[in-house]
Structures are given as structure tokens and as C-alpha cells.
PDB file with one MODEL, atoms N, CA, C and O in Angstrom:
MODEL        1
ATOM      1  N   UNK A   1     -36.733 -59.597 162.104  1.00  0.00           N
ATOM      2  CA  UNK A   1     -36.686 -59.072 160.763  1.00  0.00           C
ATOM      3  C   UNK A   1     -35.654 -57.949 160.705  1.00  0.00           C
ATOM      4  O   UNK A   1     -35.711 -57.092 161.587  1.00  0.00           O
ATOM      5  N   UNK A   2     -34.714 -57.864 159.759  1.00  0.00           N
ATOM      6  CA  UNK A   2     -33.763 -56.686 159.066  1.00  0.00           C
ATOM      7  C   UNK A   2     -34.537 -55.578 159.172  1.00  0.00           C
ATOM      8  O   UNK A   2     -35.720 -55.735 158.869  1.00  0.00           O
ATOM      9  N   UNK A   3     -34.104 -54.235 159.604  1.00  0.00           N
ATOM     10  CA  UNK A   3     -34.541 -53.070 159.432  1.00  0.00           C
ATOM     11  C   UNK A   3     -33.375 -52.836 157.746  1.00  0.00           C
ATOM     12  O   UNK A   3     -32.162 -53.033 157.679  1.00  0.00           O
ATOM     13  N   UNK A   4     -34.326 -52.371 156.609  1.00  0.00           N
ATOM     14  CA  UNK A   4     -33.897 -52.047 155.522  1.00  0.00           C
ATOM     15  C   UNK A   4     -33.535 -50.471 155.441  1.00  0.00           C
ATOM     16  O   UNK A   4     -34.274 -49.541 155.766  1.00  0.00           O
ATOM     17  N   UNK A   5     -32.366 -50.404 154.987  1.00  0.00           N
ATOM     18  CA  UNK A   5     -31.526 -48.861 154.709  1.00  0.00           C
ATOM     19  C   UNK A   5     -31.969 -48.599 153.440  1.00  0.00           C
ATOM     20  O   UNK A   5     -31.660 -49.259 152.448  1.00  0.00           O
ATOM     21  N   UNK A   6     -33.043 -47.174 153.470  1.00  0.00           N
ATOM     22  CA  UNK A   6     -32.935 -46.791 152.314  1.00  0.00           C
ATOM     23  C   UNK A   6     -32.396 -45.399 152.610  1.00  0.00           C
ATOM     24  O   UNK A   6     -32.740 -44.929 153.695  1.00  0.00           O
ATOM     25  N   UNK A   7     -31.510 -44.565 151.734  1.00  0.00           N
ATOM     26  CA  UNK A   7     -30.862 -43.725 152.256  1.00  0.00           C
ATOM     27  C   UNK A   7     -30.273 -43.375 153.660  1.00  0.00           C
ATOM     28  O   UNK A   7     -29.673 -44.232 154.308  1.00  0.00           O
ATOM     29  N   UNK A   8     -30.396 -42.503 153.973  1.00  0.00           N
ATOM     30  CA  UNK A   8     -29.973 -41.794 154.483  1.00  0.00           C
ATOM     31  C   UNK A   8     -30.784 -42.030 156.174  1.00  0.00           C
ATOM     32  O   UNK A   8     -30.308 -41.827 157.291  1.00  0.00           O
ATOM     33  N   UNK A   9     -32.763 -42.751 155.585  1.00  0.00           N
ATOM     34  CA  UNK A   9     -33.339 -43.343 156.902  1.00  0.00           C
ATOM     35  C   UNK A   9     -33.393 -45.110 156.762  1.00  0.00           C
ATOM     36  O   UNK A   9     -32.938 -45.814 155.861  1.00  0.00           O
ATOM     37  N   UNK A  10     -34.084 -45.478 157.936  1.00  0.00           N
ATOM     38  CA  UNK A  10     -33.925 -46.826 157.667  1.00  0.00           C
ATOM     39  C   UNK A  10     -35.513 -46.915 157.830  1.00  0.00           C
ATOM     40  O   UNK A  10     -36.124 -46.082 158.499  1.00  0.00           O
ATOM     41  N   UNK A  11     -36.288 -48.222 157.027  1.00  0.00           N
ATOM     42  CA  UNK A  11     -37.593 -48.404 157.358  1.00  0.00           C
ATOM     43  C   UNK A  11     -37.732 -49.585 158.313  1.00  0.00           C
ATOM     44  O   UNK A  11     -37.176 -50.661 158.536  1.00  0.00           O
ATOM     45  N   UNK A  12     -38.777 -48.832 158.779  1.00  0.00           N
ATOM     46  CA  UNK A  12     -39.008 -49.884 160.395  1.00  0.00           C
ATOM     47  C   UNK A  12     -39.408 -51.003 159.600  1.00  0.00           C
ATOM     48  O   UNK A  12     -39.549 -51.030 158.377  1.00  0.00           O
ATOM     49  N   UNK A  13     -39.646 -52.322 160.785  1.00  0.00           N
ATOM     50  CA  UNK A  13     -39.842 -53.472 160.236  1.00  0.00           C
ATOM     51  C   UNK A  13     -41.263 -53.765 159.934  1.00  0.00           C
ATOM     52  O   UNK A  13     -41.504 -54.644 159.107  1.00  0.00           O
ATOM     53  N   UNK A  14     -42.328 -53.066 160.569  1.00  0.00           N
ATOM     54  CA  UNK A  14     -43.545 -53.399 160.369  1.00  0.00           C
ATOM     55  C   UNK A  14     -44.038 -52.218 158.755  1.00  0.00           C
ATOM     56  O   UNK A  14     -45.202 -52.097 158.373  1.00  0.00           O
ATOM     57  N   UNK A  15     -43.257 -51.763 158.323  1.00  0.00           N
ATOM     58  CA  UNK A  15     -43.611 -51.328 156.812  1.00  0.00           C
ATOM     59  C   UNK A  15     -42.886 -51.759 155.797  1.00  0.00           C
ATOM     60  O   UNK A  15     -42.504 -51.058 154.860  1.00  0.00           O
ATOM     61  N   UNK A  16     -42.629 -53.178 155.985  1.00  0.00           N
ATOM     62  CA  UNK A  16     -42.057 -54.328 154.846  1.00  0.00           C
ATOM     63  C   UNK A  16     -43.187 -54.352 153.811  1.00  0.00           C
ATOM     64  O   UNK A  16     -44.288 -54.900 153.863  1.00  0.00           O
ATOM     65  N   UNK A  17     -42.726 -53.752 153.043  1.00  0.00           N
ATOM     66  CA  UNK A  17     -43.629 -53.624 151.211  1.00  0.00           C
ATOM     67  C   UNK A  17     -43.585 -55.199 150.542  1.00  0.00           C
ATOM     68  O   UNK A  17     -44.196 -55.698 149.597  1.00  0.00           O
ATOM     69  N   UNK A  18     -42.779 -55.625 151.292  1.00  0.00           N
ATOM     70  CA  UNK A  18     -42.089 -56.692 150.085  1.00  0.00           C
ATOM     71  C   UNK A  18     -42.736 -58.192 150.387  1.00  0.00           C
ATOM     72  O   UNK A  18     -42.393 -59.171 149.723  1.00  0.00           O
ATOM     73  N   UNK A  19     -43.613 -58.259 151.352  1.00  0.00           N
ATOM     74  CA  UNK A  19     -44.752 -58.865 151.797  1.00  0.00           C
ATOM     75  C   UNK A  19     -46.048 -58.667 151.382  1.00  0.00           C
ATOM     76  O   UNK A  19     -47.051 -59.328 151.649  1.00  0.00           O
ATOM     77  N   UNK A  20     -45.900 -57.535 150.598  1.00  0.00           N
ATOM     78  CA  UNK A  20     -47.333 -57.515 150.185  1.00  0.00           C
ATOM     79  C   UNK A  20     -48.410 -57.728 148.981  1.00  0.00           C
ATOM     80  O   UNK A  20     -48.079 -57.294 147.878  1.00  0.00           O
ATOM     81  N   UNK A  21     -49.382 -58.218 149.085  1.00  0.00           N
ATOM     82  CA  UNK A  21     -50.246 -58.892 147.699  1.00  0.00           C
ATOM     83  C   UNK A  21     -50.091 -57.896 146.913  1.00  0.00           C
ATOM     84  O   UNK A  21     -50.073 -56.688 147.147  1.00  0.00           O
ATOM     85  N   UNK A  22     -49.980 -58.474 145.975  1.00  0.00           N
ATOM     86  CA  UNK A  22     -50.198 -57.591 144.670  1.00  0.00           C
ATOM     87  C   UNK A  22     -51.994 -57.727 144.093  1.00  0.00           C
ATOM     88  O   UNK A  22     -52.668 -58.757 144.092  1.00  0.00           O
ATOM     89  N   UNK A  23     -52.335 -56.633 143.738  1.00  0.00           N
ATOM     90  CA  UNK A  23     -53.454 -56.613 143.350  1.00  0.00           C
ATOM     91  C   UNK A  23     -54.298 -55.942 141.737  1.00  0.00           C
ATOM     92  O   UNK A  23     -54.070 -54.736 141.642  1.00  0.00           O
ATOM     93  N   UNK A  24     -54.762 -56.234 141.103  1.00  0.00           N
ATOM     94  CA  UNK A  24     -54.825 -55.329 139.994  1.00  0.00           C
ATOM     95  C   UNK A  24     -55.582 -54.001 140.454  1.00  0.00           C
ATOM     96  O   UNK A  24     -56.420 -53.881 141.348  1.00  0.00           O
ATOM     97  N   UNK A  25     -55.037 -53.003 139.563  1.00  0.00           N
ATOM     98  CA  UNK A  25     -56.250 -51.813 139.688  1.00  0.00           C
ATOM     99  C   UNK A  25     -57.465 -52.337 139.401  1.00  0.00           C
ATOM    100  O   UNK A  25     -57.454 -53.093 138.430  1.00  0.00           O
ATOM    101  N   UNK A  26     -58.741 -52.140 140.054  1.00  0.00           N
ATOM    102  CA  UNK A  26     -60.039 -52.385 139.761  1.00  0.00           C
ATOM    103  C   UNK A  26     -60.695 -51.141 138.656  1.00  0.00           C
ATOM    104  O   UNK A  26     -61.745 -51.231 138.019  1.00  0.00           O
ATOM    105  N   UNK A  27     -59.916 -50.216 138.664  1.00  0.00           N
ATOM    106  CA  UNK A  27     -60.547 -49.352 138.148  1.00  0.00           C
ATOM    107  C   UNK A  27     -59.670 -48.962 136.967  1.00  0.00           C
ATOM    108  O   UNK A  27     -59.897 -47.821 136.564  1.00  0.00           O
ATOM    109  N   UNK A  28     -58.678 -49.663 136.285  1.00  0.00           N
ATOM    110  CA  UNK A  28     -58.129 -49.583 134.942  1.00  0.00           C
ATOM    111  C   UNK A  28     -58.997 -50.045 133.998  1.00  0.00           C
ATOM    112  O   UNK A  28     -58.708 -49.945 132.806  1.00  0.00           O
ATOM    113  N   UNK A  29     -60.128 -50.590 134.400  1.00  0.00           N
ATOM    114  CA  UNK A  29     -60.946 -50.677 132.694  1.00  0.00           C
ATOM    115  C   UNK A  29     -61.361 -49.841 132.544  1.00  0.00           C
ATOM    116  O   UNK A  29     -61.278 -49.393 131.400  1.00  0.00           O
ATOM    117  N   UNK A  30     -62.144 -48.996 133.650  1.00  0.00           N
ATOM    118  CA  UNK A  30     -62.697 -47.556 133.281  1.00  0.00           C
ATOM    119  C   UNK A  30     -61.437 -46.277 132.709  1.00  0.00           C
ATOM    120  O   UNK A  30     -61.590 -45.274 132.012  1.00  0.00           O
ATOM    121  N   UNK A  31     -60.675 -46.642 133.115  1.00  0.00           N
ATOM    122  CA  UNK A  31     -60.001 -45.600 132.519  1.00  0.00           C
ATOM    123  C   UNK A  31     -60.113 -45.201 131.182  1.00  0.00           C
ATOM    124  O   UNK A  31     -60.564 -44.127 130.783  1.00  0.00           O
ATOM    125  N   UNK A  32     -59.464 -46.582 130.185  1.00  0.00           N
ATOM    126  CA  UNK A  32     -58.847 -46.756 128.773  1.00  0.00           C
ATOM    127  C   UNK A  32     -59.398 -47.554 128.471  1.00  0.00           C
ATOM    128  O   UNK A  32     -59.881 -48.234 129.377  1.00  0.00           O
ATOM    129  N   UNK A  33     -59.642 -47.925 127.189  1.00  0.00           N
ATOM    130  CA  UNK A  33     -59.828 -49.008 126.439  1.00  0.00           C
ATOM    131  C   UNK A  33     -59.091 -48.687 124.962  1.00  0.00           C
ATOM    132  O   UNK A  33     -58.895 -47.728 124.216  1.00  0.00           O
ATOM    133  N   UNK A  34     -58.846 -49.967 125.028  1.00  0.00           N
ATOM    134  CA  UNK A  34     -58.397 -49.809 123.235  1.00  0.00           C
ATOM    135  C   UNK A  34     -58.921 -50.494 122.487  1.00  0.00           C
ATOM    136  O   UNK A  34     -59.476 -51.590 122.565  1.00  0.00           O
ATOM    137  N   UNK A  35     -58.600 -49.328 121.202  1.00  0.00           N
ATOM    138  CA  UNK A  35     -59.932 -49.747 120.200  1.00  0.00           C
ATOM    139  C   UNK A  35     -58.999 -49.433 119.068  1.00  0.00           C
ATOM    140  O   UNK A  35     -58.114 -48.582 119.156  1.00  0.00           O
ATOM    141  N   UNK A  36     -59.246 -50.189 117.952  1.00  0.00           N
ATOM    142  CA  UNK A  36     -58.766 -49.876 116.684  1.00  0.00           C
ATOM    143  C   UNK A  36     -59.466 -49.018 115.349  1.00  0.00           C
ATOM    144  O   UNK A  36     -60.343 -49.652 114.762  1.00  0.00           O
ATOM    145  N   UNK A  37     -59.197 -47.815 114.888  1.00  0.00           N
ATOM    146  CA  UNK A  37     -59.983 -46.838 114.239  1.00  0.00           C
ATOM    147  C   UNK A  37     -58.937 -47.140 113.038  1.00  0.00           C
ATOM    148  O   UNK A  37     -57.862 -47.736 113.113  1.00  0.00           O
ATOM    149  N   UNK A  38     -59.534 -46.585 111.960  1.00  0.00           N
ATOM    150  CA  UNK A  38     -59.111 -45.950 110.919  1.00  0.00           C
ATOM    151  C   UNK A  38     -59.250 -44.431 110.450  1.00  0.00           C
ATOM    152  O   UNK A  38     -60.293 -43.822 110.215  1.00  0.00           O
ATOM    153  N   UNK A  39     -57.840 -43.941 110.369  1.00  0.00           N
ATOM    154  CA  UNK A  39     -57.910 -42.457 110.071  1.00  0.00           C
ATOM    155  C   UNK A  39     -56.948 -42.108 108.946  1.00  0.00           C
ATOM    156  O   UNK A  39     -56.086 -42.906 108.580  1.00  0.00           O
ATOM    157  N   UNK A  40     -57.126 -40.736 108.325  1.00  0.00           N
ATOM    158  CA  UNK A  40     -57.025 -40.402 107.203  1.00  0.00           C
ATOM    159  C   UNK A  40     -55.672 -40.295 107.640  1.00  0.00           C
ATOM    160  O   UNK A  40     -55.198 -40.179 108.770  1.00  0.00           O
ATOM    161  N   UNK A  41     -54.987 -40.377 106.157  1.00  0.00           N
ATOM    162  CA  UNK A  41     -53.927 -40.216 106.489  1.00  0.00           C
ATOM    163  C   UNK A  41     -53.175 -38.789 106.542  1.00  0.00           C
ATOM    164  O   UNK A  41     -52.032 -38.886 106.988  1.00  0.00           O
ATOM    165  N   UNK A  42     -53.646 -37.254 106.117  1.00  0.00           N
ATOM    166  CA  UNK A  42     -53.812 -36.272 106.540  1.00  0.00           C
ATOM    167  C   UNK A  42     -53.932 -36.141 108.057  1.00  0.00           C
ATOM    168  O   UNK A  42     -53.087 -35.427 108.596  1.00  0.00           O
ATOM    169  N   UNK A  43     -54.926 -36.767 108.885  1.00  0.00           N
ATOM    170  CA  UNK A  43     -55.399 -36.419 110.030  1.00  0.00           C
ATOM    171  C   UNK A  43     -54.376 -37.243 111.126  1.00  0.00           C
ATOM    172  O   UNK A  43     -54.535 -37.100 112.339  1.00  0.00           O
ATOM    173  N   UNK A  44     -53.254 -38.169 110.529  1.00  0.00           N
ATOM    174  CA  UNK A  44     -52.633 -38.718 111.282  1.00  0.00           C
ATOM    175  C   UNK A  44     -51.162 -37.834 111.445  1.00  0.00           C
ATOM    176  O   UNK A  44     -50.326 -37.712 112.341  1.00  0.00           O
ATOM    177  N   UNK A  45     -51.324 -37.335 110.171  1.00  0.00           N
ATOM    178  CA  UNK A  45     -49.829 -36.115 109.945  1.00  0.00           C
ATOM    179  C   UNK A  45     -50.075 -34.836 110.989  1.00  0.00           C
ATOM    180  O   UNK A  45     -49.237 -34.364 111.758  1.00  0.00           O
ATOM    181  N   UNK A  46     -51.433 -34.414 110.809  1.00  0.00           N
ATOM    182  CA  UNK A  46     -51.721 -33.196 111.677  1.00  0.00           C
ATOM    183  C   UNK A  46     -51.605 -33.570 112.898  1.00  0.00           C
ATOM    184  O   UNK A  46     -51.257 -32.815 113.806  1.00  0.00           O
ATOM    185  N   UNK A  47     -52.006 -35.279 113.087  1.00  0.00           N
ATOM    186  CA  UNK A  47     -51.772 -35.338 114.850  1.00  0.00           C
ATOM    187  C   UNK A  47     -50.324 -35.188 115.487  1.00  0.00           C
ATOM    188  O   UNK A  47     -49.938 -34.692 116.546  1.00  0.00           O
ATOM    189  N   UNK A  48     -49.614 -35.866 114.331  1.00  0.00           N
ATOM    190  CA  UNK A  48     -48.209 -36.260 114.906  1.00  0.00           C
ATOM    191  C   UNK A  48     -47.404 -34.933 114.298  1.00  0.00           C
ATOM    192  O   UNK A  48     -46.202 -35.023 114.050  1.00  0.00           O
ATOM    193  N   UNK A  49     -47.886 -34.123 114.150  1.00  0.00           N
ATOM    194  CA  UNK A  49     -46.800 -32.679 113.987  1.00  0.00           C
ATOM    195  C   UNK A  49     -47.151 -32.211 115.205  1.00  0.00           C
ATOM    196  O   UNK A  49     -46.225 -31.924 115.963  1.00  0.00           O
ATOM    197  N   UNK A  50     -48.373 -32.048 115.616  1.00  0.00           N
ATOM    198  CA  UNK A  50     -48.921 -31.371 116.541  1.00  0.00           C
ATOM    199  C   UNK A  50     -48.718 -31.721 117.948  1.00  0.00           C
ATOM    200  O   UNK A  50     -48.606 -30.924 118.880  1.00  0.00           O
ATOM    201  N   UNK A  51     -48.678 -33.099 118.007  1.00  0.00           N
ATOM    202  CA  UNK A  51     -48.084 -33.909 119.094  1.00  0.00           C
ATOM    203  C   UNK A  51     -46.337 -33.635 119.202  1.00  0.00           C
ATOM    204  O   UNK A  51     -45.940 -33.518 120.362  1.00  0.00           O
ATOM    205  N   UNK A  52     -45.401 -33.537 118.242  1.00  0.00           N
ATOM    206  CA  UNK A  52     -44.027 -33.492 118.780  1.00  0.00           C
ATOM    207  C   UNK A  52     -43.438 -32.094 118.802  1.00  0.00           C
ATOM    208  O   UNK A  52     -42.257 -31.753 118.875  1.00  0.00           O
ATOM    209  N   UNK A  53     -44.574 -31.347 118.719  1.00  0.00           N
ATOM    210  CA  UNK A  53     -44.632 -30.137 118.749  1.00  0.00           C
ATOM    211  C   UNK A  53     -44.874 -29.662 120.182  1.00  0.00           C
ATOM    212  O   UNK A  53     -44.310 -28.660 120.620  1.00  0.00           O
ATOM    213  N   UNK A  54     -45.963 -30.605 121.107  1.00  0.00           N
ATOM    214  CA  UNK A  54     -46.090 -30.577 122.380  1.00  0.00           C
ATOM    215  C   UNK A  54     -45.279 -31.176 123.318  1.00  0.00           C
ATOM    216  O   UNK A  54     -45.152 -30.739 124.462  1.00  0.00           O
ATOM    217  N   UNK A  55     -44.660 -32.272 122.841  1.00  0.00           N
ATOM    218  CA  UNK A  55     -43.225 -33.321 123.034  1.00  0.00           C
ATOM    219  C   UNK A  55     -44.002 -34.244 123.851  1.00  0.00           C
ATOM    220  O   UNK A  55     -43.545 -34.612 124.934  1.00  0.00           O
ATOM    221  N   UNK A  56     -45.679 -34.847 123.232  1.00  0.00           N
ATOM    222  CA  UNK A  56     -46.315 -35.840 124.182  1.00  0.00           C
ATOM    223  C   UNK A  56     -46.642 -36.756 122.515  1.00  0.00           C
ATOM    224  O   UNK A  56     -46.516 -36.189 121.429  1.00  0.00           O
ATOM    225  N   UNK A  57     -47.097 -38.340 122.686  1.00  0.00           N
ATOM    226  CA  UNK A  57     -47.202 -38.834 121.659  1.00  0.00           C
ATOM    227  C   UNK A  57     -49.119 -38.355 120.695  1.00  0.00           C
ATOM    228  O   UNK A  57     -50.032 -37.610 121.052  1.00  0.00           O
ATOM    229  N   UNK A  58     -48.953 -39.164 119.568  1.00  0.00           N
ATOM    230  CA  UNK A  58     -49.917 -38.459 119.121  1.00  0.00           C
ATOM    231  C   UNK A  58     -51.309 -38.839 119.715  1.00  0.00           C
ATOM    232  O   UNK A  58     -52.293 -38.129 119.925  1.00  0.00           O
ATOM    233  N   UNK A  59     -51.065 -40.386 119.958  1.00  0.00           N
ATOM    234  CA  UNK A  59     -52.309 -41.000 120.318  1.00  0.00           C
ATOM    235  C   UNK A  59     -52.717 -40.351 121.585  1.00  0.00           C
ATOM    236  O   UNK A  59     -53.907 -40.039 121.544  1.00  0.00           O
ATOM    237  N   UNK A  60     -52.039 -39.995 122.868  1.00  0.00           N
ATOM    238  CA  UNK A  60     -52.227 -38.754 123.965  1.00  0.00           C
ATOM    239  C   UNK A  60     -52.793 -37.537 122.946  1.00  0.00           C
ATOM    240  O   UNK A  60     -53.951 -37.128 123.022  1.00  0.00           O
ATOM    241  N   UNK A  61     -51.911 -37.073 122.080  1.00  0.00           N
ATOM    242  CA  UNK A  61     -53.008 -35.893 122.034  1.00  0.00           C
ATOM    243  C   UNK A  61     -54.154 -36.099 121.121  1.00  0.00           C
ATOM    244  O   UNK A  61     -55.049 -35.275 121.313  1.00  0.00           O
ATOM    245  N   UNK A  62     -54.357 -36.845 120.306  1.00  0.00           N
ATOM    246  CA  UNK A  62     -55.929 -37.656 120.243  1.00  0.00           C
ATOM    247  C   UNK A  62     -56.639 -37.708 121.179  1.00  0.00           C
ATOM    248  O   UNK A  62     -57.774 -37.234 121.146  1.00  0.00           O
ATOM    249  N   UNK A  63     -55.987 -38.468 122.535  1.00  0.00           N
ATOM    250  CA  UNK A  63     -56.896 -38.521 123.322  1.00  0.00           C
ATOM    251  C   UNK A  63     -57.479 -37.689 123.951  1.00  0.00           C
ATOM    252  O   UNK A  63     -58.638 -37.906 124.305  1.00  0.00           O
ATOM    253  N   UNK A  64     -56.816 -36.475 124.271  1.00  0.00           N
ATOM    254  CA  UNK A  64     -56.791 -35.284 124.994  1.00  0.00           C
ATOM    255  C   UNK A  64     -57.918 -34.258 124.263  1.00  0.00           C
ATOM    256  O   UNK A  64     -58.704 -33.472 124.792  1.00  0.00           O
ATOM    257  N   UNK A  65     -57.638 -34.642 122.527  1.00  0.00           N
ATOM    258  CA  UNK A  65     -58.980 -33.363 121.817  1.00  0.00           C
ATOM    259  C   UNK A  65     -59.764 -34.212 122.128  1.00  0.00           C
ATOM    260  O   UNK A  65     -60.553 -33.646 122.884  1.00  0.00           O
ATOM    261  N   UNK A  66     -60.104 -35.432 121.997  1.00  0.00           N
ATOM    262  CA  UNK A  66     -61.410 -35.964 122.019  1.00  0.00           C
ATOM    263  C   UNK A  66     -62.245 -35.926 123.286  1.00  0.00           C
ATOM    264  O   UNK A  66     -63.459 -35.984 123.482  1.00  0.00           O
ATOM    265  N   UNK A  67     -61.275 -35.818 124.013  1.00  0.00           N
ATOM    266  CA  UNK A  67     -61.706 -36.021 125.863  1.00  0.00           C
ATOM    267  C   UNK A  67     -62.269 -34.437 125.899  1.00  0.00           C
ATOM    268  O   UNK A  67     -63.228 -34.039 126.560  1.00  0.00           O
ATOM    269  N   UNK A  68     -61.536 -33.757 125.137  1.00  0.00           N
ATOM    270  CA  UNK A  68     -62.206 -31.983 125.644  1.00  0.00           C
ATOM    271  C   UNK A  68     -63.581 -32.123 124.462  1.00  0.00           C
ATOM    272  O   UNK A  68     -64.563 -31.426 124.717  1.00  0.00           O
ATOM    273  N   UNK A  69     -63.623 -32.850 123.430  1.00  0.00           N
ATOM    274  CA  UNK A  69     -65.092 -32.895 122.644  1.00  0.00           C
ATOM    275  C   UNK A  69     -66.334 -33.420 123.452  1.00  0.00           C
ATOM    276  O   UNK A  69     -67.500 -33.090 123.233  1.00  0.00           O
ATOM    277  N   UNK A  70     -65.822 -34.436 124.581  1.00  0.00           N
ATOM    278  CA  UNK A  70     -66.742 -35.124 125.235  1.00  0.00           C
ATOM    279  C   UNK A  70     -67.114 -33.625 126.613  1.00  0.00           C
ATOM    280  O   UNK A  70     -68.071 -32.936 126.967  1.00  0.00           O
ATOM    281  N   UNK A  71     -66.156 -33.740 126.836  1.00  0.00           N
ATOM    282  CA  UNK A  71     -65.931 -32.677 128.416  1.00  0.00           C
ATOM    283  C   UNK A  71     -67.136 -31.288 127.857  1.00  0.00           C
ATOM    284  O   UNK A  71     -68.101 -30.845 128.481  1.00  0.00           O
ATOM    285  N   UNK A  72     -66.592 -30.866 126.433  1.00  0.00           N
ATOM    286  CA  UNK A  72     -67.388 -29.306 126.286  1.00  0.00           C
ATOM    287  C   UNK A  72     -68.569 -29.873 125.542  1.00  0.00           C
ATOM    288  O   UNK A  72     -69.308 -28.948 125.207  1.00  0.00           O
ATOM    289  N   UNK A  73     -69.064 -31.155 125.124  1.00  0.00           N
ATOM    290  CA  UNK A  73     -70.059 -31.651 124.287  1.00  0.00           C
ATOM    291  C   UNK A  73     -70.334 -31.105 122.878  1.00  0.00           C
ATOM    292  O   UNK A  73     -71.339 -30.699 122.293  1.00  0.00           O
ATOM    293  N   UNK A  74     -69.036 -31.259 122.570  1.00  0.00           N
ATOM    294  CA  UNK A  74     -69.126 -30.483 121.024  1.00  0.00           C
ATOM    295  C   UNK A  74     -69.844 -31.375 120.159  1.00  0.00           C
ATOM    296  O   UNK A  74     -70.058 -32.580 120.293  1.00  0.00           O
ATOM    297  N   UNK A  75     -70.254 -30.406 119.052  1.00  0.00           N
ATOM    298  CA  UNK A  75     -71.468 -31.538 117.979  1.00  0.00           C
ATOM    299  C   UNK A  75     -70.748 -30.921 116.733  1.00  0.00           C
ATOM    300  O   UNK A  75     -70.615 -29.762 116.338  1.00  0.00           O
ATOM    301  N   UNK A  76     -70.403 -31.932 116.344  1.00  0.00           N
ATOM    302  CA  UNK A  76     -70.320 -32.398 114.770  1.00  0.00           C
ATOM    303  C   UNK A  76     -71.401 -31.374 113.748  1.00  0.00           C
ATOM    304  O   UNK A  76     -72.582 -31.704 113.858  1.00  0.00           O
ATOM    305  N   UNK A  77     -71.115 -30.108 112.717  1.00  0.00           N
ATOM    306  CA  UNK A  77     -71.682 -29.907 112.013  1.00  0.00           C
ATOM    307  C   UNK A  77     -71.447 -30.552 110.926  1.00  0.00           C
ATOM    308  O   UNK A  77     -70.311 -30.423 110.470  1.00  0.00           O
ATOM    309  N   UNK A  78     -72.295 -31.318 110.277  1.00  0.00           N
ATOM    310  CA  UNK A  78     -72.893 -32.118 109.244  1.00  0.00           C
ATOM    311  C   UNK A  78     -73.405 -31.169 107.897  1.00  0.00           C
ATOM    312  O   UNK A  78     -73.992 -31.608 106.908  1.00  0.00           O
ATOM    313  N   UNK A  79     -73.057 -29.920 108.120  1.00  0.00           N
ATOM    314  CA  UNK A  79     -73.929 -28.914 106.554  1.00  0.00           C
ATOM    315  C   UNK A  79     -72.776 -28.906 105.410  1.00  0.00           C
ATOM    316  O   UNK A  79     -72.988 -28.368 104.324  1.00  0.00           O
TER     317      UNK A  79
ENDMDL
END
């Protein structure tokens, strides 16, 4: 087998990547899921000012308040 030049070292032959299975993450469903919501259209302006304001997209920073609502267990006042 070719020893492959990457830069400047070369990789030995027994750490050939290019032999190897590909596999899915097992643990990408837990990550994310997608889901389709409906939101105001106010609340989509406040996301996306607020988002290119952080220079990340809006749906990240959606995800990010909601993840800190779950994280600090915030409750919804209803009065």
C-alpha cells in the first residue's frame, strides 16, 4: 500500500481512512428534530433582527431561547 502525503507528514499505511465503513450517527435523532410551527409575523421580525445582529441564523437563535426555557424551566404566565 502507498504511504499518502499529507503535508508536510506522510500517513502510515495502517491509518487508511479511505477503507472505512461509513456509518450513520446513532444519536442524530436525539439531537434535532424538525417540526413545522406557525409564528407571528412580529415574532419572526424580532427573531431575525436579533439573529443578524448575533451573525447566527434565526432558527439557531430560536433554538437557543427555547433550549435556555427548557434548561431554566421557565413557565409561561397566562394572567
Amino acid at each position: 500500500m502507498k504511504v499518502k502525503n499529507i503535508g508536510y507528514k506522510t500517513m502510515e499505511p495502517e491509518y487508511d481512512l479511505s477503507k472505512m465503513k461509513k456509518r450513520p450517527n446513532p444519536f442524530a435523532k436525539q439531537l434535532k428534530k424538525q417540526v413545522t410551527i406557525s409564528l407571528g409575523i412580529d415574532v419572526i421580525e424580532y427573531f431575525e433582527t436579533m439573529a443578524q445582529e448575533k451573525g447566527i441564523s434565526s432558527q439557531e437563535l430560536i433554538n437557543l431561547y427555547l433550549q435556555d426555557c427548557v434548561v431554566s424551566k421557565r413557565q409561561l404566565s397566562m394572567n
